[in-house]
FITOR-701793 format. One record per residue: residue number from 1; x negated, y, z of N, C-alpha, C in turn. Coordinates in pm, whole numbers. Each point is the difference from the previous one (the first is absolute). Layout:
% residues N
  num     npx     npy     npz    capx    capy    capz     cpx     cpy     cpz
  NUM       X       Y       Z       X       Y       Z       X       Y       Z
...
***
This chain:
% residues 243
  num     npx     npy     npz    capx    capy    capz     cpx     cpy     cpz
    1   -9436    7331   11033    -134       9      58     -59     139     -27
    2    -109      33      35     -83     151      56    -120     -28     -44
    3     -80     121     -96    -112     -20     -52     -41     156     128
    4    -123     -60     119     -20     120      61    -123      63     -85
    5       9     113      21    -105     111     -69     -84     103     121
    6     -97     -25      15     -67      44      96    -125     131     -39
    7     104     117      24     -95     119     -84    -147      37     142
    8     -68     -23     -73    -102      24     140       3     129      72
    9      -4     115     -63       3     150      61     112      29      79
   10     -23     134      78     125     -39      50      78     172     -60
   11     -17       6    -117      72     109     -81     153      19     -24
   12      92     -16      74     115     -26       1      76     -12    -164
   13     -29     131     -30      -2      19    -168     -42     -91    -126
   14    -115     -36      76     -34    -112    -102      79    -136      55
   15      41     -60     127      53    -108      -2     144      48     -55
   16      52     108     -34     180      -6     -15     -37      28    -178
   17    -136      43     -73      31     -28    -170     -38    -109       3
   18    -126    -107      20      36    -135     -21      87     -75      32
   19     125      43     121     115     -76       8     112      60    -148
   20     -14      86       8     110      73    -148     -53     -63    -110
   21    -155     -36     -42     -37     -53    -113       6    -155      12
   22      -1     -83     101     -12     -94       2     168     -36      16
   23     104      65       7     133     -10     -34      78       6     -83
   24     -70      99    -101      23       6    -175     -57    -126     -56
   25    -156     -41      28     -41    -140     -86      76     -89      66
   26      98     -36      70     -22    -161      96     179      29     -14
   27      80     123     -27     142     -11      48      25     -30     114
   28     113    -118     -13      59     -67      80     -96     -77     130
   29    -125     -60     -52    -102    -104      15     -61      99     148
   30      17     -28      97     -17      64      91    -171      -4      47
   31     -13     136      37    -160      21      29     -24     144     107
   32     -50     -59     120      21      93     115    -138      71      15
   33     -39     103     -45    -125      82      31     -79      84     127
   34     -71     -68      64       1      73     148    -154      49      30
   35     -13      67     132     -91      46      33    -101     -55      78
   36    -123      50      66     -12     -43     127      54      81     136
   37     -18    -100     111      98     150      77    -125      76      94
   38    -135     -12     -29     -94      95      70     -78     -49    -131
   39    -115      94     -17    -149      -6     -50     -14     168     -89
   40    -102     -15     -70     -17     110     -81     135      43    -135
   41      37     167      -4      64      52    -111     -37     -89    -124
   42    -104      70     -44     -50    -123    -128    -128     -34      42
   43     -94     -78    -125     -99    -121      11     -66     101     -79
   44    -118     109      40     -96     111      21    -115     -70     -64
   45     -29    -101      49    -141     -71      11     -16    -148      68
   46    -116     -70      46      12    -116      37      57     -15     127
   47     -39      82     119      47       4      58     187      18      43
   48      20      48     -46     196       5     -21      46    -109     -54
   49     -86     -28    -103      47    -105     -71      -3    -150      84
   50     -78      -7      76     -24    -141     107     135      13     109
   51     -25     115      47      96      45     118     152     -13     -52
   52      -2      32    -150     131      -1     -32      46    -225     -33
   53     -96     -21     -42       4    -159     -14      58    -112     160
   54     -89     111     100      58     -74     130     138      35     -13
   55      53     122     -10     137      35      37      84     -61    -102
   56      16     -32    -102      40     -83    -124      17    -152      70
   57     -91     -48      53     -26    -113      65      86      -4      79
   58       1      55     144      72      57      98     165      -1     -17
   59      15      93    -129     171      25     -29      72    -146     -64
   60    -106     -70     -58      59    -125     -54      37     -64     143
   61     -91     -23      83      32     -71     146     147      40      79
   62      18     155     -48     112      24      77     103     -48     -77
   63     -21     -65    -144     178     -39     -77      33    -166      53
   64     110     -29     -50      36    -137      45      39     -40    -160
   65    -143     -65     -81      27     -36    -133     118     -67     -24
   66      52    -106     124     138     -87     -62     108     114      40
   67     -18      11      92     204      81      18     -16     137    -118
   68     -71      42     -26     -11      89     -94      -4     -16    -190
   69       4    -131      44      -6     -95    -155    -102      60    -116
   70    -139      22      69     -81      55    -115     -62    -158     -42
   71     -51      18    -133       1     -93    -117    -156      35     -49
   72     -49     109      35    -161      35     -27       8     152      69
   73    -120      -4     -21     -81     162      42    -155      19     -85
   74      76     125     -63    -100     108     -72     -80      87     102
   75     -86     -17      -8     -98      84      99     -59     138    -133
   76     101     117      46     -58     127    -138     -85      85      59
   77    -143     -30      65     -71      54      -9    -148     -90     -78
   78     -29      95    -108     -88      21    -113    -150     -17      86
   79     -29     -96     -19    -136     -51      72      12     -24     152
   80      75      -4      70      16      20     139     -12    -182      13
   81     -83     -21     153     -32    -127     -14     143     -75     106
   82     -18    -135     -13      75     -44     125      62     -92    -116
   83      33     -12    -120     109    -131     -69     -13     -98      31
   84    -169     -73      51     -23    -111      -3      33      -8     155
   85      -4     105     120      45     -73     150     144      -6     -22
   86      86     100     -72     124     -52      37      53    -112     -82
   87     -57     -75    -108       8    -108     -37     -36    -108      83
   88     -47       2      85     -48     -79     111     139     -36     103
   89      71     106      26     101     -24      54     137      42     -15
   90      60      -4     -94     155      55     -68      21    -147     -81
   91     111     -23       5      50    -112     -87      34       6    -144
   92     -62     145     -45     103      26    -139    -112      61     -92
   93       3      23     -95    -113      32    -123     -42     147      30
   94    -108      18     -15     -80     161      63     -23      38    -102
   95     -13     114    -115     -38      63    -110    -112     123      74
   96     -88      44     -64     -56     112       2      28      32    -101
   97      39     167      -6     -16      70    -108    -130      30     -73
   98    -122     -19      77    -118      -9     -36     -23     -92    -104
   99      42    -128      26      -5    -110     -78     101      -5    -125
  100     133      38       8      99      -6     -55     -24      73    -110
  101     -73     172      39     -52      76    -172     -92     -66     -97
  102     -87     -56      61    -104     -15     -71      54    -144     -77
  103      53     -84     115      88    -122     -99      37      -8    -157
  104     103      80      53      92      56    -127     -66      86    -116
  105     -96      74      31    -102      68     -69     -43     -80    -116
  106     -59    -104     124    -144     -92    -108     149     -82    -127
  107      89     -19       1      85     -71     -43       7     101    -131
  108     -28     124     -36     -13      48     -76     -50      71    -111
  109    -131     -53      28    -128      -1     -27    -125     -32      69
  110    -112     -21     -71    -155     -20      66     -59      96     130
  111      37     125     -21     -64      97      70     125     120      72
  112       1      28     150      73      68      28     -67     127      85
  113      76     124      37     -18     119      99      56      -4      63
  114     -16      68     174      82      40      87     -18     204     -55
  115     141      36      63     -49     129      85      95      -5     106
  116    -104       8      92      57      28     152      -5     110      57
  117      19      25     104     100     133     107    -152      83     -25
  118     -79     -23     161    -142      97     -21    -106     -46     -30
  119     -65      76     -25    -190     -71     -15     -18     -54     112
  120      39      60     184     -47    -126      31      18    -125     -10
  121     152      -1     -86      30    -155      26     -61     -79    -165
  122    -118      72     -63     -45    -145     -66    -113     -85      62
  123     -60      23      77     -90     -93      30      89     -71      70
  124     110      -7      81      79     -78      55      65    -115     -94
  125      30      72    -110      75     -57     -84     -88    -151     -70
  126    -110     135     -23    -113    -108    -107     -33    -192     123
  127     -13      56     141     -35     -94      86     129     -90     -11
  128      82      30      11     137     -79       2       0    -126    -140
  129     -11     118    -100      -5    -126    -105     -64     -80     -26
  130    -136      -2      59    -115    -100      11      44     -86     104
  131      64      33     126      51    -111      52     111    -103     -17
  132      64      87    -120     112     -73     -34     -30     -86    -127
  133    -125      81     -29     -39    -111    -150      65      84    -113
  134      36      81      36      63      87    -197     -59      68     -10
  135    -163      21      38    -107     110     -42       8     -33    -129
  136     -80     -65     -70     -67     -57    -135      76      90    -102
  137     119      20     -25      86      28    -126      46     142      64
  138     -56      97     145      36     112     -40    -103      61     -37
  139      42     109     -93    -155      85     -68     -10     114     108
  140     132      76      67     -53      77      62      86      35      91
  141     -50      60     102     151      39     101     -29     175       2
  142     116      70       7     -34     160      41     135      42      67
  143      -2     131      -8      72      60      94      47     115     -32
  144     138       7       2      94     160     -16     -65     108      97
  145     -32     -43     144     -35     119      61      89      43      75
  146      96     -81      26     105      38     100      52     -90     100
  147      49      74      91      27     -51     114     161     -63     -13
  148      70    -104     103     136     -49      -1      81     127      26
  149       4     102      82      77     135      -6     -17      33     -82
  150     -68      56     -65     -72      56    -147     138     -56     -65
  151      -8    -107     -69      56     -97    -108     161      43      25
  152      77     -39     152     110       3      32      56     174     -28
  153    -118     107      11      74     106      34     -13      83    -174
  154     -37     -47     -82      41       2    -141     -17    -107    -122
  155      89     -16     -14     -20    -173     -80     -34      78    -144
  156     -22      82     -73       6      63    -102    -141      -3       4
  157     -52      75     101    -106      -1      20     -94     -71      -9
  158       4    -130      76     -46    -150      18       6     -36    -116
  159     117       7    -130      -4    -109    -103    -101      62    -116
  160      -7     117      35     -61     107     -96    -203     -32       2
  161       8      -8     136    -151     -39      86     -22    -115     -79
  162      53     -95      11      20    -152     -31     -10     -31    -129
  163      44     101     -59      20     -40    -186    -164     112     -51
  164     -19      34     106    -172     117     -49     -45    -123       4
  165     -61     -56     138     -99     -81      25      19    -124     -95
  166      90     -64      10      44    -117     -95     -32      43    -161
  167      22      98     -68     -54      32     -97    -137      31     -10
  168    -117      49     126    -122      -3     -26    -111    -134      37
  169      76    -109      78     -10    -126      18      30     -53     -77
  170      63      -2    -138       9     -83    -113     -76      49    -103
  171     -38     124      11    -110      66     -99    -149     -83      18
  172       2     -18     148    -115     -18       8     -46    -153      56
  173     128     -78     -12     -15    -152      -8     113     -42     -53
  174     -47    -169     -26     122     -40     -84      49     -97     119
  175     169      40      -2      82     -85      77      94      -8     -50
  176      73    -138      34     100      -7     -65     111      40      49
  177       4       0     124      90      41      80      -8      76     127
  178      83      81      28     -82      60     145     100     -33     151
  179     -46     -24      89      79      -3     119       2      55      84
  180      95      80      86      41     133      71     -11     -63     136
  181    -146      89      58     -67     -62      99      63       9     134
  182     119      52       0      36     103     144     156     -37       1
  183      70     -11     158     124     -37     -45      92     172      -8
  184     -93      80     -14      60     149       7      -5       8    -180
  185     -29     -30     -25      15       4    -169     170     -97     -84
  186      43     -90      90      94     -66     -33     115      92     -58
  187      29     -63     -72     122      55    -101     -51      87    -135
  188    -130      -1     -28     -48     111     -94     -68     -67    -131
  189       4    -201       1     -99     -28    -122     131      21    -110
  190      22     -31      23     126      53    -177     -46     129     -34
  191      20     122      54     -21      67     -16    -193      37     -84
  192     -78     -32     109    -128     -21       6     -21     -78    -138
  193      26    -101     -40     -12     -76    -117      88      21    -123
  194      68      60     -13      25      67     -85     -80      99     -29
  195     -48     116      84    -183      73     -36    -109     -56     -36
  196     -36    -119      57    -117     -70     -51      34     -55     -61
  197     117     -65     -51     -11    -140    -117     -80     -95      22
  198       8     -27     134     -24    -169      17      75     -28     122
  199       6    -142      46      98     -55     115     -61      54     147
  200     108      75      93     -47       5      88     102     -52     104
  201    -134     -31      84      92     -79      98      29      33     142
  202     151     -80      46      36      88     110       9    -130      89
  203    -148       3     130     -26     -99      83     119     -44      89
  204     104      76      56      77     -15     102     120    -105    -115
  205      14      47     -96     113     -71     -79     -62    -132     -35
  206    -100      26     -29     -88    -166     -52      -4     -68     102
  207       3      63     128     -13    -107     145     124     -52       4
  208      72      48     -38     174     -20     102      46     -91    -134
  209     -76      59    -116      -9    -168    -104     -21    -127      11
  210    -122      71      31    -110    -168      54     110     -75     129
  211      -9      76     117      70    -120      85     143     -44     -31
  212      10      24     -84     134     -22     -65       6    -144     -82
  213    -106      63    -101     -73    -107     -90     -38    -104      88
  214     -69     -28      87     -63     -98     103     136     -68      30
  215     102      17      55     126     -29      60      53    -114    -117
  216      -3      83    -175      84     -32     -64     -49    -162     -60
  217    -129      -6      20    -124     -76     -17      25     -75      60
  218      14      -7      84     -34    -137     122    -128      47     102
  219     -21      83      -5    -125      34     101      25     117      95
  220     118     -10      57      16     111      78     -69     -39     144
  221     -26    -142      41     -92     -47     113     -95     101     -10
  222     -90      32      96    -116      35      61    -107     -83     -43
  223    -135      46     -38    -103     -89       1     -33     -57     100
  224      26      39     127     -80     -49     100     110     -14     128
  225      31    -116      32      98      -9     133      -1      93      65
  226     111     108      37      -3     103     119      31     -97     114
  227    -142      68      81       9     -44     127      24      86     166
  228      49     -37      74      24     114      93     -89      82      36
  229     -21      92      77    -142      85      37      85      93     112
  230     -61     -51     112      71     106     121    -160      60      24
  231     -20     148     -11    -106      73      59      22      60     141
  232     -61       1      62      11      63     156     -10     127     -12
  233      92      87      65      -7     140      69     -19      39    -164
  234      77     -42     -71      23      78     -79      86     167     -28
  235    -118     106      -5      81     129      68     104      84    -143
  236     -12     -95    -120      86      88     -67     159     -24     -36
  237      14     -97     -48     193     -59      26     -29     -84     128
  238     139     -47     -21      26     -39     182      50    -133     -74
  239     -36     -66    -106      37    -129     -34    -139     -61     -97
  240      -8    -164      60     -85     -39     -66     -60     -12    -155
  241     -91     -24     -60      22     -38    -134      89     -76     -19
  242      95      13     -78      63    -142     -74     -15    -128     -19
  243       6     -82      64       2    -157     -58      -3     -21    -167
***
């Protein structure tokens, strides 16, 4: 079976290191990382970020979950909305990485941090977790200041950014753990936590956990019966939602 991974941007770079990192944690355990095939480079602001959620939406419509034998889908964009429509209609367990950091977070103490990609994306961020309900236990969300090219076109760079801010976010609150708000940051909390000395966490690996975990559980069902949904003149794939 196939754990799909759905990087929201369409950064080529960043979908081929979360496929290389998500191939070192998982081995053998197969996990296919993909794109969308139109919308925005990266998620800028709210706007990209919605536009990029339809096309996320959209690219799931174009797979055929059974002949392809996927078993769940990680949705790795970091606040990006849409988990709860495509839970509506896929037969198989949906993770957000949104949900998946902060999860694993709270599991390690009372109080946690994000740092995410840019400043614009904390008010996005902050809205997300209030809808998801994991506001309460974060103290704060901030931001490296960089963009998904940024990150891809020096990783030295990025982990260096990452271990500043993360060290002046623990100066100036107490967390127990921090979670790496962006899926352009993947592959760097080892590193990263070993500088701060506390657990940090890596959302895309905790997702591809979780629906794993759900499977191993007995709860790999759906909360909610997927039901068919044919939309009219639908102008972006040329195949319906999924049954």
């Amino acid at each position: 079976m196939t754990t799909l991974v759905i990087n929201p941007n369409r950064v080529t770079a960043n979908t081929e290191l979360v496929q290389h990192w998500v191939n070192r944690w998982f081995g053998d355990n197969q996990v296919l990382v993909v794109n969308p095939d139109w919308g925005p480079e990266e998620l800028a602001g709210e706007w990209e970020t919605q536009l990029s959620a339809t096309a996320v939406l959209d690219k799931v419509a174009t797979l055929d979950i059974d002949q392809l034998g996927i078993d769940g889908i990680v949705m790795a964009g970091f606040a990006e909305p849409g988990v709860e429509a495509l839970r509506e209609v896929v037969p198989v367990p949906v993770v957000d990485i949104t949900e998946s950091g902060p999860m694993a977070a709270m599991l390690t103490g009372r109080r946690y941090g994000i740092i995410t990609s840019s400043h614009a994306a904390i008010p996005i961020v902050d809205d997300r977790l209030v809808a998801l309900g994991l506001h309460p236990r974060c103290n704060t969300v901030v931001a490296a200041g960089l963009g998904v090219p940024e990150m891809m076109a020096d990783r030295r760079a990025t982990a260096e950014r990452v271990i500043s801010v993360g060290q002046e976010l623990l100066h100036r609150h107490h967390c127990a753990s921090i979670v790496l708000g962006c899926g352009g940051f993947t592959g760097l909390a080892a590193e990263i936590s070993g500088q701060l000395g506390v657990p940090v966490i890596e959302p895309v690996r905790a997702a591809v956990e979780l629906v794993r975990g759900l499977t191993g559980i007995g709860a790999a069902a759906p909360a909610t019966t997927p039901t068919p949904r044919h939309i009219e003149n639908w102008p972006l794939s040329h195949k319906p939602i999924p049954a």
